[in-house]
C-alpha positions as CSV (number, residue, x, y, z in Angstrom):
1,X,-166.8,47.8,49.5
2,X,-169.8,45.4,49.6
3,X,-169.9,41.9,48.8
4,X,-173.5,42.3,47.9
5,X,-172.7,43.3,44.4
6,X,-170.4,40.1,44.0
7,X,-172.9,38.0,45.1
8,X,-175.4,39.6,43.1
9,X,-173.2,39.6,39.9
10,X,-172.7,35.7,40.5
11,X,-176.2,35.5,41.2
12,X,-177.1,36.7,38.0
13,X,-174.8,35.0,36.0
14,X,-176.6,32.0,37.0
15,X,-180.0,33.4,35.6
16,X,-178.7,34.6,32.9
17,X,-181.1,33.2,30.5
18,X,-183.9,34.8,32.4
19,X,-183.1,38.0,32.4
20,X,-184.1,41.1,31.0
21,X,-182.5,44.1,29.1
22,X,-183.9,46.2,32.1
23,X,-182.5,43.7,34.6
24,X,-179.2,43.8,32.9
25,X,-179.0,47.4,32.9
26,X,-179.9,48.0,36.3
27,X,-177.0,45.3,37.1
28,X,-174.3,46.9,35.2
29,X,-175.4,50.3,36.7
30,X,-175.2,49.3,40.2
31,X,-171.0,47.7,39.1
32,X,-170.5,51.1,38.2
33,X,-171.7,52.6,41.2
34,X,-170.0,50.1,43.4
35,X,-166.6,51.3,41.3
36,X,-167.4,54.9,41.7
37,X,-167.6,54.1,45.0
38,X,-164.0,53.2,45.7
39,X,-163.5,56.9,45.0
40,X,-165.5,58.3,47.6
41,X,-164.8,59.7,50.9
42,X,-164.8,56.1,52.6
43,X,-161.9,55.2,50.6
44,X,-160.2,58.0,50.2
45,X,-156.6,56.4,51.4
46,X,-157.0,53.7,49.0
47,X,-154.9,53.7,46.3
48,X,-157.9,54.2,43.7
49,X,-158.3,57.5,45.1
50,X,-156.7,59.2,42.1
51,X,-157.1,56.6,39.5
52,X,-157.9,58.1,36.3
53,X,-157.9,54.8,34.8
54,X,-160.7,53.7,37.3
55,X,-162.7,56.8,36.0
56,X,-162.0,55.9,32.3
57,X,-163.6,52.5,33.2
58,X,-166.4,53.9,35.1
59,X,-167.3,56.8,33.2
60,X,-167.6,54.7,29.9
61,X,-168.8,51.2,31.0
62,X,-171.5,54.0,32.0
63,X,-171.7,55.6,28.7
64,X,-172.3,52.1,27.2
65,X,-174.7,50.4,30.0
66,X,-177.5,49.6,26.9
67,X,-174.9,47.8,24.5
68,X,-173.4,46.1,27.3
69,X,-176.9,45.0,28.2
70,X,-177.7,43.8,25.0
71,X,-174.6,41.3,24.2
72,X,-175.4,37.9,24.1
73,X,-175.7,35.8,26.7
74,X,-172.0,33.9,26.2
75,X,-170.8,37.6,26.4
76,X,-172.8,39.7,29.0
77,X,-171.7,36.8,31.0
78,X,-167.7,36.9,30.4
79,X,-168.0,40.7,31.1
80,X,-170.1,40.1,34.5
81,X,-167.1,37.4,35.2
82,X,-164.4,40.0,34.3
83,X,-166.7,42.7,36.5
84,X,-166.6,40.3,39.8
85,X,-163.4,39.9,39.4
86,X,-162.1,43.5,39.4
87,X,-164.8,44.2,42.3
88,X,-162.9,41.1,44.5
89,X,-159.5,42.3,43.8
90,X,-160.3,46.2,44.4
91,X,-162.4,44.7,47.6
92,X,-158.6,42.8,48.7
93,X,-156.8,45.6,48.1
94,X,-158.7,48.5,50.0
95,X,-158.6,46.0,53.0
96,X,-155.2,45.2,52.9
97,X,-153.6,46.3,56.0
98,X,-151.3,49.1,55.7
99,X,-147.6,48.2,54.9
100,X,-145.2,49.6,57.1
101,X,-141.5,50.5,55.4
102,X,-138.5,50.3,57.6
């Protein structure tokens, strides 16, 4: 997983005021292609492999990328918080080194 997209989301949060419905949507789009990317081939081991509750939360923060885009600022802003957050915990997690049970 990147840290581009976490740098980006924090990025953004600082500009917030400047920008766009269009430059919100395309943000939240690319979090949800950075989640639906921790169930691709490259992390097939992880433990989000067969998460249904990761695809719950991807398929509708998808399904609601304009209403998202739209909050207010105060709020797009606690969700892009909330958003990095998952991203660095999911990033610590899938890099974890493997435990080993004796």
């Amino acid at each position: 997983m990147s840290h581009g997209i976490i740098t980006e989301i924090r990025d953004a949060r600082k500009e917030l005021l400047s920008l766009s419905i269009k430059d919100r949507e395309r943000l939240v789009r690319r979090i949800v292609d950075e989640l639906h990317a921790v169930r691709s081939s490259d992390f097939s081991d992880s433990p989000f492999a067969n998460s249904t509750g990761l695809d719950h939360l991807v398929a509708r923060t998808y399904d609601t990328i304009p209403e998202i885009a739209r909050m207010d600022d105060r709020n797009f802003g606690m969700v892009l918080d909330q958003f990095a957050e998952l991203l660095e915990t999911i990033t610590n997690i899938v890099r974890l080194p493997p435990t080993v049970l004796h």
